[in-house]
Residue, then its C-alpha position, 0 to 999 in steps of 0.5 A: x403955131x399952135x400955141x399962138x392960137x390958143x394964145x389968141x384964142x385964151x384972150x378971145x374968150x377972156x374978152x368975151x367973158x367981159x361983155x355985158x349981162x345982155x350977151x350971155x350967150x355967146x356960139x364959138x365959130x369955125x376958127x374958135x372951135x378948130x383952135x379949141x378941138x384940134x389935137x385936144x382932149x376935150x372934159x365934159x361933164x354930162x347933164x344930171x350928174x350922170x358922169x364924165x364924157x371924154x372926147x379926143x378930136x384928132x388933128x388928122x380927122x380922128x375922133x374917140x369918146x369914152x363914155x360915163x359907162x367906160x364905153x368907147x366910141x370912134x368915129x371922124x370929125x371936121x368943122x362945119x361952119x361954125x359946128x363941130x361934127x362926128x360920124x361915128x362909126x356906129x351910125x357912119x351916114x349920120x353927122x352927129x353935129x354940136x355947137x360949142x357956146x360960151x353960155x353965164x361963164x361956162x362952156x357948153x355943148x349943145x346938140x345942133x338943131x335941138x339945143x340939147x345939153x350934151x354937157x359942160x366943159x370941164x376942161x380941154x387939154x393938149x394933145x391926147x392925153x388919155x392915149x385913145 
């Protein structure tokens, strides 16, 4: 099941990748963004060259980032619509909500509300690969 998504997902995005100059910006939505996260590792590159930001998005509702600093953080998280959304257990009232957007050939994430760059997708891999 979970390759036929990423399956259906791969050729999505190739083919939002061939849409015109005028649609350059293109938000993942609730169903994109399930098949992108759930049980993947998730590579971002943070803003400013100020390193490199590795997120685990649990299949059981599970999250954990390490920072730039070494740092770690854990939290739970779910789809919200078309946003994917953190309570981290720092701050366990507030959802920490982004979106995922496919933005002149790169995917980014951007902080819900703000459009903030959060960072750039290096790259998602399956499973938790970094053991978290």
């Amino acid at each position: 099941m979970f390759n036929l998504k990423l399956i259906s997902l791969v050729i999505t995005l190739f083919m939002m990748s061939n849409l015109s100059a005028q649609n350059s910006e293109i938000q993942m939505d609730g169903n994109q963004l399930d098949a992108l996260m759930t049980g993947n590792t998730v590579y971002l590159i943070e803003p400013n060259s100020g390193g490199d930001i590795i997120l685990w998005y649990g299949a059981d509702g599970k999250a954990m980032a390490r920072l730039p600093s070494g740092g770690l953080l854990d939290g739970t998280w779910e789809v919200k619509g078309n946003l994917s959304c953190i309570k981290w257990s720092y701050a366990p009232t507030k959802d920490s909500c982004s979106k995922l957007v496919k933005r002149n050939g790169e995917m980014v994430l951007l902080e819900n509300g703000t459009n903030r760059l959060l960072g750039t997708v290096k790259r998602i891999v399956p499973k938790n690969v970094e053991e978290f």
